[in-house]
C-alpha positions in Angstrom: 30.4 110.8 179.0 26.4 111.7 180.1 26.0 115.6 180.3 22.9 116.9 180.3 20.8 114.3 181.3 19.2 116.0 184.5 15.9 116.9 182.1 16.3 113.5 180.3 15.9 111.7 183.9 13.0 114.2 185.1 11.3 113.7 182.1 7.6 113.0 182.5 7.6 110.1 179.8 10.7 108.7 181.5 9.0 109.0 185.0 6.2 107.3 183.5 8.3 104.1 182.1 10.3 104.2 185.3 6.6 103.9 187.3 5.3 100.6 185.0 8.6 99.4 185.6 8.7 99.8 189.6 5.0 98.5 189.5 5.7 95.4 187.4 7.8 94.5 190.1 5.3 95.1 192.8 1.7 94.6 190.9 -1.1 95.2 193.2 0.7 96.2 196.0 -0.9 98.6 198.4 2.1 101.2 197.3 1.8 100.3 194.0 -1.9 100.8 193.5 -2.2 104.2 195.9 0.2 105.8 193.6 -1.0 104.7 190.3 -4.9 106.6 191.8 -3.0 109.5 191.3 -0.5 108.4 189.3 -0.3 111.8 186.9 -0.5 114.4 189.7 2.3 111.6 191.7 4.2 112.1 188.8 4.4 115.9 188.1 4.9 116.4 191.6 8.0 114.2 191.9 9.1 115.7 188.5 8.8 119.6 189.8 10.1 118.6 193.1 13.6 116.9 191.2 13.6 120.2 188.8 13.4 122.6 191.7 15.8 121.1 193.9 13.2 120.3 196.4 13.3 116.4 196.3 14.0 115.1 199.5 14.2 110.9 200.4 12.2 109.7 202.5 12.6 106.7 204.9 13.6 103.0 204.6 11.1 100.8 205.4 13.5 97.8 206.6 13.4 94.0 207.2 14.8 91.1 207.3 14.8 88.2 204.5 16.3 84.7 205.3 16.1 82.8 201.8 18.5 81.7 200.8 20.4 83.6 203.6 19.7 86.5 206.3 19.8 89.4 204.5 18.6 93.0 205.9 16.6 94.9 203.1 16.2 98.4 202.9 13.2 99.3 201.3 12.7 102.7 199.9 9.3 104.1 199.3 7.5 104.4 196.8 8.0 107.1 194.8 11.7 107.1 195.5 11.9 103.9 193.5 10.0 105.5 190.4 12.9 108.2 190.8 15.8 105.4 190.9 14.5 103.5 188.7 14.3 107.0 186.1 18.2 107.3 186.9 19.0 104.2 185.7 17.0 104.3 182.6 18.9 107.2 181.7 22.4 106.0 182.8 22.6 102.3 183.3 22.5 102.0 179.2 25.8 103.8 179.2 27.8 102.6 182.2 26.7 98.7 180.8 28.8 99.6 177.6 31.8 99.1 179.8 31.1 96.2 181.4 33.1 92.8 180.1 30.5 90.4 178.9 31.0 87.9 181.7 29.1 89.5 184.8 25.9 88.2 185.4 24.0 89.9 188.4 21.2 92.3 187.7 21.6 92.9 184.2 18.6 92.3 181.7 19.0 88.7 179.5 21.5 87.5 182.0 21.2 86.1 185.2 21.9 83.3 187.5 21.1 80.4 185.3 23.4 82.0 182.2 26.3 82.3 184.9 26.3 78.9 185.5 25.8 77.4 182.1 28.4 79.8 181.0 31.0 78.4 184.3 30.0 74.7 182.7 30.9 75.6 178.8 34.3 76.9 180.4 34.9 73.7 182.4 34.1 71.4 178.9 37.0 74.2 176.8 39.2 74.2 180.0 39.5 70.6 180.2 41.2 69.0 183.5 42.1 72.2 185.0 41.3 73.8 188.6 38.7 76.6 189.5 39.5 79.4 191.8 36.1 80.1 193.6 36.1 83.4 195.2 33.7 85.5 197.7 34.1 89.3 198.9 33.6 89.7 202.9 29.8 91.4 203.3 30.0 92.9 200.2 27.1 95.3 200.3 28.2 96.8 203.4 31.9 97.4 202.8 31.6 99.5 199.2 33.8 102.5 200.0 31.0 105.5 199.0 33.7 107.8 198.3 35.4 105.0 195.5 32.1 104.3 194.1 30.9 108.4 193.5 34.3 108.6 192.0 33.6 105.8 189.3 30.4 107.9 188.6 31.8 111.0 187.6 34.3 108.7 185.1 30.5 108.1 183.3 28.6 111.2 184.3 29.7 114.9 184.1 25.9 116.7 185.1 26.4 118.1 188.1 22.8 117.7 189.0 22.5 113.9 188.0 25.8 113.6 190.5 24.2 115.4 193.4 21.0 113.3 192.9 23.4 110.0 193.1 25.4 111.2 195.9 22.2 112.0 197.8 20.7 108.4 197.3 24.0 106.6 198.0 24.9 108.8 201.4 21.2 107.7 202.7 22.0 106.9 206.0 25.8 105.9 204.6 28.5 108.0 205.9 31.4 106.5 204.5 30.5 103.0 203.4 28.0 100.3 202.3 25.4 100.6 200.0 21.2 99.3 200.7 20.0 96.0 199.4 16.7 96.8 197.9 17.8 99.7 196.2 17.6 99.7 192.5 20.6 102.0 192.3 22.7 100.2 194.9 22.3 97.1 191.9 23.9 99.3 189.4 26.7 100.4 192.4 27.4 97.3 193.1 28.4 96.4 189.6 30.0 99.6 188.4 32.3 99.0 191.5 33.4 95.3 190.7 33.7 96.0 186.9 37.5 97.9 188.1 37.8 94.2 189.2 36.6 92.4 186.6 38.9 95.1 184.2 42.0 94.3 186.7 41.4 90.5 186.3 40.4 90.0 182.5 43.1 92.9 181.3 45.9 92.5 184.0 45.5 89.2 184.9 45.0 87.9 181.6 42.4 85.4 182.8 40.7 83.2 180.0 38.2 82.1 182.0 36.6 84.3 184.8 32.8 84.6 185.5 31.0 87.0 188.0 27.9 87.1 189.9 27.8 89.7 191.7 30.6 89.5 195.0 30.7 85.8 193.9 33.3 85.1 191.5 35.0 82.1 189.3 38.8 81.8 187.8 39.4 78.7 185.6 42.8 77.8 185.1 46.1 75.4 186.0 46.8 75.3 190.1 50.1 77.4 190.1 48.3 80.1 187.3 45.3 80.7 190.0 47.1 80.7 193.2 49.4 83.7 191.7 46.1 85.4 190.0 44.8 84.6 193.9 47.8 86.9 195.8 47.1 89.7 192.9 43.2 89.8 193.8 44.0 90.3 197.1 45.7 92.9 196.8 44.1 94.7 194.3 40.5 94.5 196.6 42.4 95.6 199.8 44.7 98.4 197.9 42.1 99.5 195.4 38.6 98.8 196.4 39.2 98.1 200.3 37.3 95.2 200.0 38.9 91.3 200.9 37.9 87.9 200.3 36.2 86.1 202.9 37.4 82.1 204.6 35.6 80.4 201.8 37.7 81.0 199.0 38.6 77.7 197.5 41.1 76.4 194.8 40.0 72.6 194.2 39.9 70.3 190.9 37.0 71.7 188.2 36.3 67.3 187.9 34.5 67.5 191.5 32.3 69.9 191.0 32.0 73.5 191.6 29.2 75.0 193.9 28.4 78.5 192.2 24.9 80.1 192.2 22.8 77.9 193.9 24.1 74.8 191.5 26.8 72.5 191.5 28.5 73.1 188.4 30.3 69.8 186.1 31.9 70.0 183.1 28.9 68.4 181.3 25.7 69.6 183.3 24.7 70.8 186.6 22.7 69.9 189.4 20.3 72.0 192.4 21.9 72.2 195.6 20.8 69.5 198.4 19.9 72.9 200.8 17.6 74.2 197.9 16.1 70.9 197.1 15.5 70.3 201.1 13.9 74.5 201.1 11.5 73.5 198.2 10.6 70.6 199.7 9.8 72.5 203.1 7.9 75.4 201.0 5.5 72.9 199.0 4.4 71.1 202.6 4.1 74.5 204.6 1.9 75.4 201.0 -0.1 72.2 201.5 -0.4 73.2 205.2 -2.0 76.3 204.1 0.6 78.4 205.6 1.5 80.1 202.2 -1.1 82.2 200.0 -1.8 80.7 196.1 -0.4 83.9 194.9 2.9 83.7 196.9 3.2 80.3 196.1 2.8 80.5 192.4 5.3 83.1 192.1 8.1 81.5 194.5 7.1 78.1 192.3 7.4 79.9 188.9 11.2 81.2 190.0 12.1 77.8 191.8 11.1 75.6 188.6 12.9 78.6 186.3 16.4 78.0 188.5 15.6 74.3 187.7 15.6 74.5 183.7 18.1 72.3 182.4 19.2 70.7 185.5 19.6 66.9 186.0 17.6 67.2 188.8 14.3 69.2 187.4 12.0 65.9 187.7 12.2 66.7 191.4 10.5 70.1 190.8 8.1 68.1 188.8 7.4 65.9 191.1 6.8 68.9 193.9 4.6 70.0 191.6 2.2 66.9 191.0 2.0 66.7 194.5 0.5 70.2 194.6 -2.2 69.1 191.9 -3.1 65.7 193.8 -3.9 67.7 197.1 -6.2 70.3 195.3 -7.7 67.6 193.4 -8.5 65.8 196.8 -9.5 68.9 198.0 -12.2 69.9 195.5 -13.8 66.2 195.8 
């Protein structure tokens, strides 16, 4: 249980690591670079202002994203992501302790790629078994803010921390969702499906269960996951008031699984046709010059990163040679 950890979050060396860590995130952004001008005054102001109850949120700056699906985002400024960033450093370490080892999203060392190579070891143990592939109807905007401030008093007994939560999570939220965007909503949105992943691993007795995020996968025989299917839903709609949405599919683990941007066999894994055809289109529009050398090498560096270990990575390679030959062209 975290008591006292008010001073430990408004902390000017914790402010400080939670700043480098906002800013490695947006290096050289206009934000980024105005607060770090000022970055100790920035800093002892937000750090009086959280002491002295006078810390107030300011406004979402929102937008919409539509890679690899429309999403709205709900950017917070600046210095309110240096101040959710210092609440995690302080509290994330602790909540993470109870988290079972097979949940993937937003957690340092893990991660997409690990999710999916960890779904293909269980295939190759599981042998000629089904998968149970599940989803959670708009996930972000159904979390019940009432059921997730109660799971943070389970972890946190400082009143002050709590009021600080509760103040970022009710943002606009009366009753439900939480913001993609937010740093906090990241750590919300697992603390809430851990009561799942508990219910599922402990209740359920599932061997094989992996979770990214609202998408999750159940190995097992036919008749074990269509029970463990009726319990789930239940348990979302009577405990979380959350449900599964129309593409929750049991189907033969031998065909191949479609699970974090991969198609998932027993003995390897290939890129999705969609994301090989959106890589395709991003290199041309690149070559077009309708996307910026920095943008590009950092979309490239995560594209070819999803691609490790794939049987289809000489595709990425090949994007990439194509890239060369035009700036080689170019420079003749």
């Amino acid at each position: 249980m975290l008591d006292n950890v008010f001073e430990d979050i408004c902390s000017f060396d914790n402010l400080l690591n939670a700043f480098y860590t906002v800013s490695s995130e947006h290096k050289f952004k206009p934000a980024s670079l105005r607060f770090y001008y000022h970055l100790e005054e920035n800093l002892i102001e937000l750090q009086n202002e959280l002491l002295w109850g006078l810390y107030k949120l300011g406004d979402f700056y929102t937008f919409i994203r539509y890679e690899p699906k429309r999403r709205e985002i709900n950017a917070p400024p600046y210095r309110d992501r240096v101040v959710q960033s210092a609440i995690c450093n302080i509290i994330e370490p602790e909540i993470k302790k109870t988290f079972i080892y097979d949940s993937y999203a937003c957690i340092t060392d893990k991660g997409a790629l690990k999710a999916a190579n960890r779904v293909s070891y269980f295939m190759g143990k599981a042998g000629n078994y089904f998968y149970l592939k599940c989803d959670i109807t708009k996930y972000f905007n159904n979390v019940d803010l009432d059921i997730a401030f109660e799971l943070y008093k389970r972890h946190i007994s400082d009143v002050r921390t709590l009021n600080l939560i509760y103040q970022i999570l009710h943002k606009d939220n009366p009753e439900k969702g939480i913001k993609i965007g937010n740093r906090l909503s990241q750590l919300t949105a697992n603390l809430y499906l851990n009561e799942l992943d508990r219910f599922i691993k402990h209740n359920l007795k599932i061997k094989y269960y992996v979770r990214y995020m609202d998408d999750f996968i159940l190995l097992g025989s036919k008749a074990e996951l269509k029970r463990a299917l009726k319990e789930i839903e239940a348990f979302l709609r009577d405990v979380l008031h959350l449900e599964l949405n129309s593409k929750t599919t049991i189907d033969q683990c031998v065909k191949g699984l479609e699970f974090v941007g991969y198609i998932i066999y027993p003995k390897g894994k290939v890129i999705k046709k969609q994301t090989i055809n959106r890589t395709r289109r991003f290199v041309s529009s690149y070559l077009k010059g309708n996307v910026d050398d920095a943008s590009f090498c950092r979309s490239m560096g995560s594209i070819c990163g999803h691609a490790v270990c794939t049987d289809n990575y000489m595709f990425y390679v090949r994007q990439l040679l194509r890239v060369i030959r035009h700036l080689l062209n170019v420079e003749t």
